[in-house]
DSSP file (Angstrom, degrees, kcal/mol; ACC not computed):
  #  RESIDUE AA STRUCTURE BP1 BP2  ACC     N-H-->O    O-->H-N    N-H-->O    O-->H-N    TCO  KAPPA ALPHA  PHI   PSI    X-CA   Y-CA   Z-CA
    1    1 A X    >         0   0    0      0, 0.0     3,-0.9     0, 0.0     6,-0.1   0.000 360.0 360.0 360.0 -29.7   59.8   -2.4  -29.2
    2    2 A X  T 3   +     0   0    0      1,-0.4     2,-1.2     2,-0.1     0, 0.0   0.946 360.0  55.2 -65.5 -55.2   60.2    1.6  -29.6
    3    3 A X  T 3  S-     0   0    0      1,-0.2     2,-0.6     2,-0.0    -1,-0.4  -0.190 112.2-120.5 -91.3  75.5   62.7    1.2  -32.1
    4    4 A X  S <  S+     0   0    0     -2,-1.2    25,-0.2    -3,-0.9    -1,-0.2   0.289  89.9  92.3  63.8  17.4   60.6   -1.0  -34.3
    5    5 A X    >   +     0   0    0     -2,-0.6     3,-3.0     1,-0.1    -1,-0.2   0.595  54.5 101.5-117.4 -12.1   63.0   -4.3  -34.5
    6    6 A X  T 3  S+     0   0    0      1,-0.3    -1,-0.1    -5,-0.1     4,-0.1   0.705  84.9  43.3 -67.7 -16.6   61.3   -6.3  -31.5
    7    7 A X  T 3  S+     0   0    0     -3,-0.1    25,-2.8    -6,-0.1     2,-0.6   0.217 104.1  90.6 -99.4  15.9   59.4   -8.5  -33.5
    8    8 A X  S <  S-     0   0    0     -3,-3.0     2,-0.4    23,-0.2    26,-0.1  -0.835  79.3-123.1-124.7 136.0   62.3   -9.0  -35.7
    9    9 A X  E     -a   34   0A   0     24,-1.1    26,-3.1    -2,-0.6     2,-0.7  -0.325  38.8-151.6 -73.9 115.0   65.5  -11.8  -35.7
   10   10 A X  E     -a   35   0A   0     -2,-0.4     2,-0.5    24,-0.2    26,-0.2  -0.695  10.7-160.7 -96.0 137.6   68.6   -9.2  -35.5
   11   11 A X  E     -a   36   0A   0     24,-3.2    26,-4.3    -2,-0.7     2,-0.5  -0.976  26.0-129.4-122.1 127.0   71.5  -10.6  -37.1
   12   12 A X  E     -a   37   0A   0     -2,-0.5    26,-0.2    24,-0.2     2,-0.2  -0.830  24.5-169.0 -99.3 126.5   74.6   -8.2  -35.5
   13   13 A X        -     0   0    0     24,-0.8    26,-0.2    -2,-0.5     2,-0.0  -0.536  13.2-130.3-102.5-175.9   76.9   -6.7  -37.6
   14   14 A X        -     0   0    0     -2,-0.2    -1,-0.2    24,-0.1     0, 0.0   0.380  49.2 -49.6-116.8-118.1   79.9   -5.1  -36.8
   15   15 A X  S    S+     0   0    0     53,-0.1     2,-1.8     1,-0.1    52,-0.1   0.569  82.2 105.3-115.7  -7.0   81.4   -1.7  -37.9
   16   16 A X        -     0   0    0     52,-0.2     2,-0.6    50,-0.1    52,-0.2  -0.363  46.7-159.8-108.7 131.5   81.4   -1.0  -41.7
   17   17 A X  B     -C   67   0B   0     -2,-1.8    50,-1.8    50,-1.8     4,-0.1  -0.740  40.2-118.8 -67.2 108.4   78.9    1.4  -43.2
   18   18 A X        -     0   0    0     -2,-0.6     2,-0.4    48,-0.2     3,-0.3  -0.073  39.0-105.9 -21.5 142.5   79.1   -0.3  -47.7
   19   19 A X  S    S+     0   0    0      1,-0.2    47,-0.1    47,-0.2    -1,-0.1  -0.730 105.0  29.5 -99.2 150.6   80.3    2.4  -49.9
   20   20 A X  S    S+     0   0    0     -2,-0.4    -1,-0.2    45,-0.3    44,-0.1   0.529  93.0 168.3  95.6  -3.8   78.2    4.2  -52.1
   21   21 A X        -     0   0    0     -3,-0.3     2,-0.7     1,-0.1    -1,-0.2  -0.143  31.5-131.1 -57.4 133.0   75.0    3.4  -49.4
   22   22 A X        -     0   0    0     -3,-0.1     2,-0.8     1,-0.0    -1,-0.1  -0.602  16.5-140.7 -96.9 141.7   71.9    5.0  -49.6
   23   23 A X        +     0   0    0     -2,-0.7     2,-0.4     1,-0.0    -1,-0.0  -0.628  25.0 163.7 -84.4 131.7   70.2    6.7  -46.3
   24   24 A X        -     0   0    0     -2,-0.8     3,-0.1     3,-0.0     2,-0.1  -0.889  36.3-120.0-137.2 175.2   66.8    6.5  -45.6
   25   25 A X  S    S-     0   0    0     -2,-0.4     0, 0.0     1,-0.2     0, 0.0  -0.496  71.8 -24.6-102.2-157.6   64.8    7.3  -42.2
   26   26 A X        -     0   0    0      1,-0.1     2,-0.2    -2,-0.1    -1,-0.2  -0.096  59.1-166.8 -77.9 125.9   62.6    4.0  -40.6
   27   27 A X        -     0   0    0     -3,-0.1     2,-0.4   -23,-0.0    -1,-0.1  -0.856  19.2-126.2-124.0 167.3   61.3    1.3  -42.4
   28   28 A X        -     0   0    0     -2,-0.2   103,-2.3   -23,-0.0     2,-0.5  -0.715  24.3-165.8-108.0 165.4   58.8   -1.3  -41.6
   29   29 A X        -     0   0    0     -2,-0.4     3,-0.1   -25,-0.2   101,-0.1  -0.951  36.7 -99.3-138.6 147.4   59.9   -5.3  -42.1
   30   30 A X    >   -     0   0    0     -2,-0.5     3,-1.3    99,-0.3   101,-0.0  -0.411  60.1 -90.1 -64.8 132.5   57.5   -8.2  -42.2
   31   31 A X  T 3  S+     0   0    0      1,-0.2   -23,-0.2   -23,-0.1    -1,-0.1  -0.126 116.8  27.0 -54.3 165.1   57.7   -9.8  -38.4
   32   32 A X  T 3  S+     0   0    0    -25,-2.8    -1,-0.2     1,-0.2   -24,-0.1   0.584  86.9 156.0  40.2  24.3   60.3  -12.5  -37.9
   33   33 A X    <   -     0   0    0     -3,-1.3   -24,-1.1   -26,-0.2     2,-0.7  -0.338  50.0-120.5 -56.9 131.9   62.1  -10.7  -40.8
   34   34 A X  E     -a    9   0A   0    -26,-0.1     2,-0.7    -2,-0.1   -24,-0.2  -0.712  45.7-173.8 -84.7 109.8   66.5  -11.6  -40.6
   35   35 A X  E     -a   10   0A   0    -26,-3.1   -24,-3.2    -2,-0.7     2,-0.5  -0.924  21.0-138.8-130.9 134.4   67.4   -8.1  -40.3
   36   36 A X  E     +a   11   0A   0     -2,-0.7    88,-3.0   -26,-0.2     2,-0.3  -0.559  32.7 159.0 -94.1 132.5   70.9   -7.0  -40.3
   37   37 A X  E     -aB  12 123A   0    -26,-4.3     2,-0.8    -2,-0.5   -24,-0.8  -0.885  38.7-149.6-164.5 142.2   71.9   -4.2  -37.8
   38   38 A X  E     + B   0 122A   0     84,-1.7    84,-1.3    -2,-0.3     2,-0.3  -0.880  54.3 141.5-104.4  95.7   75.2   -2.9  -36.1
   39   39 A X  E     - B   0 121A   0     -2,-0.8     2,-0.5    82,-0.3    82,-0.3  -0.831  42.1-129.3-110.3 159.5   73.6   -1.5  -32.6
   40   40 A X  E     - B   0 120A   0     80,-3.8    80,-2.4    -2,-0.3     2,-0.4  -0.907  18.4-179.4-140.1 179.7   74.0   -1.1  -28.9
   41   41 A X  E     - B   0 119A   0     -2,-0.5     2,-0.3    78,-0.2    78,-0.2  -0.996  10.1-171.5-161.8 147.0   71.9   -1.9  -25.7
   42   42 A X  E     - B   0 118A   0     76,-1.0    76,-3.4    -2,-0.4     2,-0.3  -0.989   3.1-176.1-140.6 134.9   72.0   -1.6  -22.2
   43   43 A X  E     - B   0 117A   0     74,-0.3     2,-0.4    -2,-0.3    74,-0.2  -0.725   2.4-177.1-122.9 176.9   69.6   -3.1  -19.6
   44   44 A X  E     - B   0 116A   0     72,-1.6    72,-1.3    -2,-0.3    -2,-0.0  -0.994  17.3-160.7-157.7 157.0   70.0   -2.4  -16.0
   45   45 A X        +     0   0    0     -2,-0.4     2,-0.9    70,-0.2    -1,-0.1   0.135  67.4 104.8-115.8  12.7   67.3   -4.2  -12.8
   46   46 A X  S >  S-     0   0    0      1,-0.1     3,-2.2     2,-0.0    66,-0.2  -0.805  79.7-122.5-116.1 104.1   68.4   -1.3  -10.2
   47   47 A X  T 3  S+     0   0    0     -2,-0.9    66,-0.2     1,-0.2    65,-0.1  -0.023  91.2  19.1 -40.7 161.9   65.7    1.3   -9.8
   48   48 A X  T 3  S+     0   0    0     64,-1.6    -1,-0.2    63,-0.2    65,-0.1   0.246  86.1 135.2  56.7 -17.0   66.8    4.9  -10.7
   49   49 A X    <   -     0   0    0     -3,-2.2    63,-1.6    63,-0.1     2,-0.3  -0.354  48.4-147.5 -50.1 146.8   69.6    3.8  -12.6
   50   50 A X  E     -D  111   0C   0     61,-0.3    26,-1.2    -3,-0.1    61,-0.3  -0.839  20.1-179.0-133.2  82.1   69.9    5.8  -16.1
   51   51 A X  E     -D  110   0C   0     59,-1.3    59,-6.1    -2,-0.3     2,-0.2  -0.584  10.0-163.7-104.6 160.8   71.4    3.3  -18.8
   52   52 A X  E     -D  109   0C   0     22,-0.3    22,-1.2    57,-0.2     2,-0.4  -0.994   9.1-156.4-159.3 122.1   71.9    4.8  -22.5
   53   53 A X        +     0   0    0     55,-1.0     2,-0.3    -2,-0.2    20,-0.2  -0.645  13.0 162.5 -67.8 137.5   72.6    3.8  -26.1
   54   54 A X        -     0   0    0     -2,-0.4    18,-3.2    18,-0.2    53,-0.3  -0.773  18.8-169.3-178.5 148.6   73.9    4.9  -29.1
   55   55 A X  E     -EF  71 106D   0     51,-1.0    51,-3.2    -2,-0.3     2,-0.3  -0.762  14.1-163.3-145.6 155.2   75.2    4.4  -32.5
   56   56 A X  E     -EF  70 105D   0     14,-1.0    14,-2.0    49,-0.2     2,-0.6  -0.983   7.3-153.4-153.9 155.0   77.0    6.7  -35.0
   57   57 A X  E     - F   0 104D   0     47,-1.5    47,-1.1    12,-0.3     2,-0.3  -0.927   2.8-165.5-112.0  78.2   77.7    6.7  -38.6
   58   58 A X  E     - F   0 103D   0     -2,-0.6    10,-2.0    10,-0.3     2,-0.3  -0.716  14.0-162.4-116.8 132.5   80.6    8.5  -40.1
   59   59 A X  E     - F   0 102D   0     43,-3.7    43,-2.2    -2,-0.3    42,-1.9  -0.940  20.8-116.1-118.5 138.7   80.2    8.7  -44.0
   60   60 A X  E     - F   0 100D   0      5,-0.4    40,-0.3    -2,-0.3     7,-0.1  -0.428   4.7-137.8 -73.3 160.4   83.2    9.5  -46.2
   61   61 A X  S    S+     0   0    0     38,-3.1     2,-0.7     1,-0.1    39,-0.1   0.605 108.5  61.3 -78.0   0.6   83.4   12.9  -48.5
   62   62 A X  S >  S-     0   0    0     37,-0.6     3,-1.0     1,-0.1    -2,-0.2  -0.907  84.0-161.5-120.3 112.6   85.0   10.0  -51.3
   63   63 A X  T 3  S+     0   0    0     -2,-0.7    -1,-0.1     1,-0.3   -42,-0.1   0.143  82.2  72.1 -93.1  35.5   81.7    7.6  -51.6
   64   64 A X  T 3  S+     0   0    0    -45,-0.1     2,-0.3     2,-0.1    -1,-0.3   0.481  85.6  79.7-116.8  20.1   83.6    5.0  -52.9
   65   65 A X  S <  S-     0   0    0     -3,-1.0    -5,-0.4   -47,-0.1   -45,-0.3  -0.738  89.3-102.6 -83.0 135.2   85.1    4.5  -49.6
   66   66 A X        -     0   0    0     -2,-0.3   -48,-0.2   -47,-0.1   -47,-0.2  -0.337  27.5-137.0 -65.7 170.5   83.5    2.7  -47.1
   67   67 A X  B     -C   17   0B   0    -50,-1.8   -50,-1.8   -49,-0.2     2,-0.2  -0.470  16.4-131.6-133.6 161.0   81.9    4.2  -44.3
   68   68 A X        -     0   0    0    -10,-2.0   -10,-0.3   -52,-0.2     2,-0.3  -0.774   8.2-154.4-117.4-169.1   82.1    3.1  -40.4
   69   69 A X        -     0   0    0     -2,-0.2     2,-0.3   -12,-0.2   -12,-0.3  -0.902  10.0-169.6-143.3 147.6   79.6    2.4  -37.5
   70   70 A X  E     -E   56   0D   0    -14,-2.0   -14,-1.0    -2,-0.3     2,-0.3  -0.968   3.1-170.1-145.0 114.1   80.2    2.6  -34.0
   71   71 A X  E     +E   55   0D   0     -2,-0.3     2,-0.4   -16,-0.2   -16,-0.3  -0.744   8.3 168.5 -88.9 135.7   78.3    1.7  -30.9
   72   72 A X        +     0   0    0    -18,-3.2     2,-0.3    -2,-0.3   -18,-0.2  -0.935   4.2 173.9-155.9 137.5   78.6    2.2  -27.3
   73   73 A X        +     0   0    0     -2,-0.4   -20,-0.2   -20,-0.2     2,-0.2  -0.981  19.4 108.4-135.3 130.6   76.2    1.6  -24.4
   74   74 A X        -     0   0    0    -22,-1.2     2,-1.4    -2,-0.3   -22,-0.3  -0.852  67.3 -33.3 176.3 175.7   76.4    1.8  -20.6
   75   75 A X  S    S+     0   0    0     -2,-0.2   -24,-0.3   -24,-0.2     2,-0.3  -0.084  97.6  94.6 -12.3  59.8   75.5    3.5  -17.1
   76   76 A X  S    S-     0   0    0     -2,-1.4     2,-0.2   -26,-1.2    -2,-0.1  -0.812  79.3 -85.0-155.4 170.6   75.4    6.7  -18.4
   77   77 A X    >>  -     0   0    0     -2,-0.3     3,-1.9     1,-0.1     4,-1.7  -0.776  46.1-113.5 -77.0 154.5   72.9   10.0  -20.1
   78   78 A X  H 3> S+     0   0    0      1,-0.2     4,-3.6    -2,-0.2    -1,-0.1   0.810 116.1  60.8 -18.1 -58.0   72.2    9.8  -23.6
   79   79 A X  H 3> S+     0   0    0      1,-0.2     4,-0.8     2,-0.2    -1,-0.2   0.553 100.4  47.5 -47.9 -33.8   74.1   12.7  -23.9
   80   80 A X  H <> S+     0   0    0     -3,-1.9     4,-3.0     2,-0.2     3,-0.4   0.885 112.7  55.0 -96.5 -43.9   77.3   11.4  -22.6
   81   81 A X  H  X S+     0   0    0     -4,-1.7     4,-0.8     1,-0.3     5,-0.3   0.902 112.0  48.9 -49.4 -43.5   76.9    7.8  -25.1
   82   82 A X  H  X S+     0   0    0     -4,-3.6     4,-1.3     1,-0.2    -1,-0.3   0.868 104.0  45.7 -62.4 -41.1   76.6    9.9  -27.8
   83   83 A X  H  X>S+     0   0    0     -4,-0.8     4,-1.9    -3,-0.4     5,-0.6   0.772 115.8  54.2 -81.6 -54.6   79.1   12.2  -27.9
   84   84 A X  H  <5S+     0   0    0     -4,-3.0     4,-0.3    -5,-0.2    -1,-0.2   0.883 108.7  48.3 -78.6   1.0   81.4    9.3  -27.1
   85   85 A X  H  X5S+     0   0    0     -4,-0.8     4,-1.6    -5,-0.3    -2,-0.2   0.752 104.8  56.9 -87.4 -40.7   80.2    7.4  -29.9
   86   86 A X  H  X5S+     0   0    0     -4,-1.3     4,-0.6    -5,-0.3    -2,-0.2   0.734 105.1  48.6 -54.4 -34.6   80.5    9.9  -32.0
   87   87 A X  H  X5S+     0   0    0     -4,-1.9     4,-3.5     2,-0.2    -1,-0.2   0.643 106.3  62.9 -84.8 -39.5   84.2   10.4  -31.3
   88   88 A X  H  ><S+     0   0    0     -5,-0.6     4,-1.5    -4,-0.3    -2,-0.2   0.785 106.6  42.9 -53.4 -28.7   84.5    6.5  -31.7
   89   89 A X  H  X S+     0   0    0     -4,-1.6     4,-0.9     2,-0.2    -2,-0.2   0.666 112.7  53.3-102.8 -15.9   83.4    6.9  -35.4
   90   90 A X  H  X S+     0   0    0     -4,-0.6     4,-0.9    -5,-0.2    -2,-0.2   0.900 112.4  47.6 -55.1 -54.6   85.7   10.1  -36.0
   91   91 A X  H >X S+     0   0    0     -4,-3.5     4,-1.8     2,-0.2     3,-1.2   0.928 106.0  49.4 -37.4 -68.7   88.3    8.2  -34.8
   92   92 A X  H >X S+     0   0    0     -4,-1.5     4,-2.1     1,-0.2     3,-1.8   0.964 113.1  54.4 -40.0 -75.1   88.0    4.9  -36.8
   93   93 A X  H 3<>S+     0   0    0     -4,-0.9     5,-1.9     1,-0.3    -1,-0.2   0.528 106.6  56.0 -28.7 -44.6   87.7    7.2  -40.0
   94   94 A X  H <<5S+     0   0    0     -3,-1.2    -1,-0.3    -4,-0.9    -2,-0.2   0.620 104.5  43.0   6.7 -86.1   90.9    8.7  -39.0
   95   95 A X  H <<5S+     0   0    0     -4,-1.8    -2,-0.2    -3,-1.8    -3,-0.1   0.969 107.2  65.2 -69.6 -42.9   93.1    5.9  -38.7
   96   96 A X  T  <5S-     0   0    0     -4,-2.1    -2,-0.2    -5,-0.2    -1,-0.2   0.808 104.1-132.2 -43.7 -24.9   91.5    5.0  -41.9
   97   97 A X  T   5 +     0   0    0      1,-0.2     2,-1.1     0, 0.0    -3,-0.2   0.854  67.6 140.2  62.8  40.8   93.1    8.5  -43.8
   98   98 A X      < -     0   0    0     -5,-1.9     2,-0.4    -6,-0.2    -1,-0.2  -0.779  50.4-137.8-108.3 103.0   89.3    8.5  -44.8
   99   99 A X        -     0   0    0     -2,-1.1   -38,-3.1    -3,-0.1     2,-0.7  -0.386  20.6-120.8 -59.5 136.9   87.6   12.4  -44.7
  100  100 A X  E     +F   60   0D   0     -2,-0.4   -40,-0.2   -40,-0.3     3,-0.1  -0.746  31.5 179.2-103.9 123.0   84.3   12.8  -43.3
  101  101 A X  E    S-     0   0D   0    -42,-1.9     2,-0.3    -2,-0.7   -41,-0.2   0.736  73.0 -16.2 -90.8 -19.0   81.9   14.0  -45.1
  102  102 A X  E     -F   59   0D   0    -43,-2.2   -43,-3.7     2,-0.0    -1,-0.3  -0.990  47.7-141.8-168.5 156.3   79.0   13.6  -41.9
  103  103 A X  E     -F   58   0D   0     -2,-0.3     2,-0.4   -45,-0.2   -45,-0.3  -0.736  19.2-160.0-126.6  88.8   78.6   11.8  -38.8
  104  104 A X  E     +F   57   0D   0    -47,-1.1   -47,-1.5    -2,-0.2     2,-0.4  -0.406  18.3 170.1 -21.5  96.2   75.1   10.5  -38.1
  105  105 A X  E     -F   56   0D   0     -2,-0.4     2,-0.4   -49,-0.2   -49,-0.2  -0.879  22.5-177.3-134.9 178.1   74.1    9.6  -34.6
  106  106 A X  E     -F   55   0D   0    -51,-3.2   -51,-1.0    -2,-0.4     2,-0.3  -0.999   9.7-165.0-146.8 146.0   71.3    8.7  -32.5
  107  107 A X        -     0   0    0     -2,-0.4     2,-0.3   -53,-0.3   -53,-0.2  -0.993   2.6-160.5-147.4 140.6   71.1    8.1  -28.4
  108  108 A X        -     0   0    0     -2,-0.3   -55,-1.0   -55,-0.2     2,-0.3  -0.820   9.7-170.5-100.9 150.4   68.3    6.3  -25.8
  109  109 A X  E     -D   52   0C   0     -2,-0.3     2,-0.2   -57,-0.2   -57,-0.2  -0.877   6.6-178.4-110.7 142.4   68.0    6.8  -22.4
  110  110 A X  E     -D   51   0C   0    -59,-6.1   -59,-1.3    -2,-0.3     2,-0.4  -0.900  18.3-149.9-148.2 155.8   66.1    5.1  -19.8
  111  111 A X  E     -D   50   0C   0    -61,-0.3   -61,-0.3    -2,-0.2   -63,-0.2  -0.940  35.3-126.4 -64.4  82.2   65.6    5.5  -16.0
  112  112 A X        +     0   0    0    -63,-1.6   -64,-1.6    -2,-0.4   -63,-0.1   0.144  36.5 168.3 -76.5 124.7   64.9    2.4  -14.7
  113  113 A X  S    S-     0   0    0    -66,-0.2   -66,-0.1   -65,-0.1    -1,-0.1   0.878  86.1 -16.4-110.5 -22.0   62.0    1.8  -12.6
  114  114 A X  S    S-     0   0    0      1,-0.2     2,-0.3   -68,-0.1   -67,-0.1   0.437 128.4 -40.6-133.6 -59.2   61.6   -1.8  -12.2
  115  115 A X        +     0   0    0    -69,-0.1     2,-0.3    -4,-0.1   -70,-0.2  -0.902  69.8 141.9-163.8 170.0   63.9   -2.8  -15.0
  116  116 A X  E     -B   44   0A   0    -72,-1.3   -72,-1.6    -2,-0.3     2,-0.3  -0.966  27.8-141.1 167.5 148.6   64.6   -1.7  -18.5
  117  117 A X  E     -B   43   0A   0     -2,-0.3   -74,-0.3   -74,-0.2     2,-0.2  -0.960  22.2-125.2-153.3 163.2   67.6   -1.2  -21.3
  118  118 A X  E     -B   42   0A   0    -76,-3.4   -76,-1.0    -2,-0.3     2,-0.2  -0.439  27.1-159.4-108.4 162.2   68.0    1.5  -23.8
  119  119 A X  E     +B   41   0A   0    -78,-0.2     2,-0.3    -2,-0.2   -78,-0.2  -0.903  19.4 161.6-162.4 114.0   68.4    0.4  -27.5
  120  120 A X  E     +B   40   0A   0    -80,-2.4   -80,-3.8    -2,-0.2     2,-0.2  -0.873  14.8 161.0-152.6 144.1   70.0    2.2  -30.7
  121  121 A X  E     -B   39   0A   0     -2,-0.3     2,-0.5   -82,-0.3   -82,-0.3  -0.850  37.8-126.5-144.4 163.1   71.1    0.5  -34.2
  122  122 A X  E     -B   38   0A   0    -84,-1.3   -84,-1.7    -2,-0.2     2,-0.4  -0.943  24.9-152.2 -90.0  90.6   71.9    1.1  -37.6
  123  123 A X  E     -B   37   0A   0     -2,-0.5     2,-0.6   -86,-0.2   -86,-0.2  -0.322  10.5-173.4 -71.7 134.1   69.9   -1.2  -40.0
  124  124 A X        +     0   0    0    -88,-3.0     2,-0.4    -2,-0.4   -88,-0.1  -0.759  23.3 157.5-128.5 102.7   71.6   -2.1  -43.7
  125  125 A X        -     0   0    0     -2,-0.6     5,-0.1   -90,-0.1   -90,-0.0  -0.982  50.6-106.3-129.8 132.4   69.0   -4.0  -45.7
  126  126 A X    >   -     0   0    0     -2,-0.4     3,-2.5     1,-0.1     4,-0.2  -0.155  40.5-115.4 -37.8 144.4   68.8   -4.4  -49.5
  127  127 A X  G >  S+     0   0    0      1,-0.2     3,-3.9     2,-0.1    -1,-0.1   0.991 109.0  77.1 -52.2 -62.1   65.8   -2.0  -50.6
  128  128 A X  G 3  S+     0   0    0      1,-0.3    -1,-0.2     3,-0.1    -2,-0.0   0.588  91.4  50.1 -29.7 -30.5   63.9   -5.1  -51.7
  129  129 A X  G <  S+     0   0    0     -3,-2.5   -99,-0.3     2,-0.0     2,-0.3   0.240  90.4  92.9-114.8  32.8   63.0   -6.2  -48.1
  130  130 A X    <         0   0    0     -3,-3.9  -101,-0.1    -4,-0.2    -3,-0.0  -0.859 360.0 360.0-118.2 155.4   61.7   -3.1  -47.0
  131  131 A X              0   0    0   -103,-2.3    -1,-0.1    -2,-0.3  -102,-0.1   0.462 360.0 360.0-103.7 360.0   57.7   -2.0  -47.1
C-alpha cells in the first residue's frame, strides 16, 4: 500500500527499460487500473526478521538503445538489495556492449513484527493512463 499500487491489478514485466523512455517520479492510477511493472517483494511471518526489496534501472548514454531493469529481493538490509541490484543492472548492460548513461535505484526494508514484505517496482505506463 506504501508504494501506491495496492489497489491496483500489477501485470509483471520482466527486464527491459523501451528506448527513448521518459522518467517521471509517482503517479496516481484509477483503482483496479492493469498497471505494468517490473518489481520485487519479499514477505517473511518470523518476528525480527529484516526482509528487503529493490529494483534498479540502468539507462543507456545511446537513447536509442534499450534500457534494462533488475530486481532482487530477500533476507537481507535494504542496503545490501540494493547495491546488489544495482550490480545486476550494470552487468546486464555490460554483456549488452550498451554504455550507461545512469543507474536508478530504489530499496524497502522491513523488520517484521508479526508479518510483513518489503515491496519496490518500476512502473512503464503510456502517459495517457496516468492522473
Amino acid at each position: 500500500m506504501k508504494a501506491g499500487v495496492g489497489n491496483l491489478n500489477l501485470i509483471r514485466l520482466s527486464s527491459i527499460l523501451p528506448p527513448k523512455v521518459k522518467l517521471s517520479g509517482p503517479r496516481q492510477f484509477e483503482a483496479g487500473s492493469y498497471l505494468p511493472i517490473a518489481y520485487g517483494s519479499e514477505g517473511s511471518e518470523t518476528p525480527g526478521e529484516c526482509v528487503a526489496a529493490s529494483v534498479a534501472a540502468a539507462i543507456p548514454a545511446d537513447a536509442t538503445l534499450n534500457g534494462v531493469i533488475m530486481e532482487f529481493s530477500g533476507a537481507c538490509r535494504a542496503a545490501e538489495a540494493e547495491a546488489t541490484v544495482r550490480e545486476m543492472a550494470a552487468e546486464a548492460m555490460r554483456v549488452r556492449g550498451y554504455e550507461v548513461k545512469e543507474i536508478l535505484s530504489i530499496a524497502s526494508e522491513i523488520v517484521v513484527a508479526k508479518n510483513g514484505a518489503a515491496f519496490a517496482g518500476v512502473v512503464l505506463y503510456p502517459e495517457s493512463q496516468a492522473r
